[in-house]
N, C-alpha and C positions, 0 to 999 in steps of 0.2 A: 409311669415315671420313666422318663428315658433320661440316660445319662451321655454326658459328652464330655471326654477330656481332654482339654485345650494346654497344650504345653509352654511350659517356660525355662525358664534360663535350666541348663542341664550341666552336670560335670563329671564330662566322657569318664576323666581319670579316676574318678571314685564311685564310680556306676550310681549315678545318682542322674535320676530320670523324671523329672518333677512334670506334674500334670493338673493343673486347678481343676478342678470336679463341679460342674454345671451341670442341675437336675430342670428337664424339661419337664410340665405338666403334661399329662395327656387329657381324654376326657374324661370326666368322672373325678378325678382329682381334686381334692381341696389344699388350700396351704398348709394345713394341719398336718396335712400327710406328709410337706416338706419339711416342717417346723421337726416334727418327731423324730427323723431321720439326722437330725445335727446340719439341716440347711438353712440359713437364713435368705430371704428376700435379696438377689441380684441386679432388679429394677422395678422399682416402685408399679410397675403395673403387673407387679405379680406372675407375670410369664417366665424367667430363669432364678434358678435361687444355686447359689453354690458354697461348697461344703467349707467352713473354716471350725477354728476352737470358738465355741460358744458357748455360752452359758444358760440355763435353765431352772426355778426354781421349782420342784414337785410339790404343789399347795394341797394335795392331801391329806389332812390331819398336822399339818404347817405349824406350829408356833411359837412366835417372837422367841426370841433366848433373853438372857440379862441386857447385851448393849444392843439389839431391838428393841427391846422397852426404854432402854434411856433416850434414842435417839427420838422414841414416840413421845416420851413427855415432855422432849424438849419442844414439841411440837405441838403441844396442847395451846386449843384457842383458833387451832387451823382447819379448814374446812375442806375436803375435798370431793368436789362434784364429775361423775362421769357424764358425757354428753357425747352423744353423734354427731360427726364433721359437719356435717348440714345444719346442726342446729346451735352450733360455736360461730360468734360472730371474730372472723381471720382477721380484723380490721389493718388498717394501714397502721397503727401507732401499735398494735400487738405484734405485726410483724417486722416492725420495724427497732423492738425490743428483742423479741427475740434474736433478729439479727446482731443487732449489738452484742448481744450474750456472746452467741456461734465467735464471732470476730477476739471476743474477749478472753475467752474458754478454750476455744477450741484452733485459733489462730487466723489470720488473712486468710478469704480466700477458701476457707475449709466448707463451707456455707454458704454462698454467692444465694441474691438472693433470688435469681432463675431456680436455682436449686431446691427452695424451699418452698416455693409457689407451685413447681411442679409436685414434689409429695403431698401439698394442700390437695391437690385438686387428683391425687393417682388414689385408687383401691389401698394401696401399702396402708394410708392413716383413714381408720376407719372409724375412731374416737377420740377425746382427746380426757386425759385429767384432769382438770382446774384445780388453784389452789389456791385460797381466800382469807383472808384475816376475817374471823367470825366477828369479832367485833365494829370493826370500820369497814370491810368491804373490799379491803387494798389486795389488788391482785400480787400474789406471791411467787407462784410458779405455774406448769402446764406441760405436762406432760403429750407424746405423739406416741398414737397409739396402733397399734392392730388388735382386732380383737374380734376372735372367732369363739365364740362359749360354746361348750364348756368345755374348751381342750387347750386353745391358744390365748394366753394374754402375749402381746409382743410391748417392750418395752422400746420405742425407737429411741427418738430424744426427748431431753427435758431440757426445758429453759425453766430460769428461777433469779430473783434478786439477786444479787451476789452480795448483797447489802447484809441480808438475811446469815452471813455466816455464824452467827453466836448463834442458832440454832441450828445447823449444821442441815442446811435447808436442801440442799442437794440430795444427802442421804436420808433425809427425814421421808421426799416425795417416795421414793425407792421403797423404801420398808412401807411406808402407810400404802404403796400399790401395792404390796406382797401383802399385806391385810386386807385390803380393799378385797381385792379379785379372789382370795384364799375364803372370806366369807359369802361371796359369790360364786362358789360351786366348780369353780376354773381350774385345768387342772392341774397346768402349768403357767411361770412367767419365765416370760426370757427375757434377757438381760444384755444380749449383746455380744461380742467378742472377747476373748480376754487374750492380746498379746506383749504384755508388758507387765510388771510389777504394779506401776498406778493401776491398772484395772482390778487390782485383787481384792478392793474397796466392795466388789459386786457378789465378796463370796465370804461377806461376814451374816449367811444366813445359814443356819442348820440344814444339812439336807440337800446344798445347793450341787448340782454336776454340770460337769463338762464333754463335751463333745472331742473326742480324743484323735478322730479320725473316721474308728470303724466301730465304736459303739460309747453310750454317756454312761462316764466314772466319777464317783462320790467319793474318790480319792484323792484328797487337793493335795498327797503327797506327789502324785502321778503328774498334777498339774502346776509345779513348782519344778519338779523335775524339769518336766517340756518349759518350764521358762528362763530356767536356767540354761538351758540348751539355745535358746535363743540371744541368750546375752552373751555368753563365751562363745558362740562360731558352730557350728552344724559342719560336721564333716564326715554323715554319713547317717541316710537316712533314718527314723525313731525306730522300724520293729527289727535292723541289722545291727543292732547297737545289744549286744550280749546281756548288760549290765541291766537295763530295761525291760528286757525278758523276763530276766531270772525274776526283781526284786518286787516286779507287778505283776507278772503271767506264769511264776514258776518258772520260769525259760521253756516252757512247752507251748511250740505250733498249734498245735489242737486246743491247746486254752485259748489262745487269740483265735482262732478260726470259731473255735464256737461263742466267744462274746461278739462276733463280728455282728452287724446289724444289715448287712447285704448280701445277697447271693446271685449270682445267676442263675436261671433256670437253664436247664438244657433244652437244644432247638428240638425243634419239632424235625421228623426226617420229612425231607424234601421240602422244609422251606429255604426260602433265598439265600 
């Protein structure tokens, strides 16, 4: 894994020196290995993945709390089928709902549908969800997936009725793939990004952690903090901020250094 960091906007006056963190594969490498590290997928064919707050759920010994079982029963009667991209028919009238959805949900533009035809057809979605009224047949939702067993489920998107809200169909697919893949042996699910308060929705699961930077924290105090910090103004980067130290790491260096999840090795003498 080589790492490359590509800078952005900087401010000389508060020594803030910002640098987006892009992890290259080398050989041998699986996405697994980037997935674990708190990197999520940079381009759909799996060659750059870079570092943000992301979300993970540990399906280890996993289960439901009180409002994941409500949200499951509100979902009784619903079917969910796992399927290989190759053997999901993408038709023109399914992506042409989906598109809808993207447009609806998630705004103009956010979605084009080049966009969506190119992750049909990239390594990034390598299964998809389905989601079925047992009874009639009526397609509900569909989730895009990655999925590398037994280490990676990736949760990309989901498209879903939006008709379907009296059972709260969005969050229903979520929890029912956190059972799906948890009885399937997997050993994580990711979830995505969390930078905003509406994403907090992806961390009503016991257990769930975040990608903080330099290592994943099951402290969703830690994780309200950093978004807090995002809504009031940043005026000096997370591990220089006293307050932070102290109230998560003890304010000791060596406690951040040793939950850090990267190192570098020292060079070899006489290489380049």
């Amino acid at each position: 894994m080589k790492l490359v960091f590509s800078e952005t906007q900087s401010d000389y006056g508060r020594y803030l020196y910002p640098y987006v963190v892009w992890a290259l594969p080398e050989p041998g490498e699986r996405p697994a290995d980037f997935f674990r590290r708190g990197f999520l997928p940079a381009s759909p064919h799996l060659d750059c993945y870079y570092l943000c707050r992301n979300l993970r759920l540990p399906l280890a010994g996993w289960r439901p709390n009180s409002e994941n079982r409500r949200i499951l029963r509100k979902g009784a009667g619903i079917t969910a089928t796992l399927m290989a991209r190759g053997e999901f028919d993408c038709s023109p009238a399914r992506r042409a709902a989906w598109l809808a959805f993207a447009e609806a949900r998630f705004g103009a533009g956010v979605m084009p549908r080049e966009r969506l035809d190119t992750l049909l057809s990239a390594p990034v979605i390598t299964h998809l969800l389905h989601f079925t009224d047992a009874d009639t047949g009526a397609e509900l939702g569909t989730v895009l997936l990655y999925l590398e067993e037994p280490a990676v489920a990736y949760y990309y998107y989901a498209f879903y009725d939006l008709a379907g809200r009296e059972r709260n169909l969005g969050m229903y697919m979520m929890t029912r793939a956190a059972q799906f893949f948890a009885e399937r042996g997997v050993a994580h699910l990711y979830l995505g990004t969390c930078y905003s308060e509406r994403a907090l929705y992806k961390t009503r699961f016991d257990g769930i952690e975040f990608c903080n930077g330099f290592r994943w924290s099951a402290d969703l105090r830690e994780l309200k903090y950093q978004l807090t910090r995002d809504v009031n103004g940043v005026g000096r980067h997370l591990l220089d901020v006293p307050e932070y130290r102290d109230v998560f790491y003890g304010g000791s260096l060596p406690a951040l250094a040793a939950a850090s999840a990267f190192r570098l090795a020292p060079e070899t003498v006489g290489a380049a």
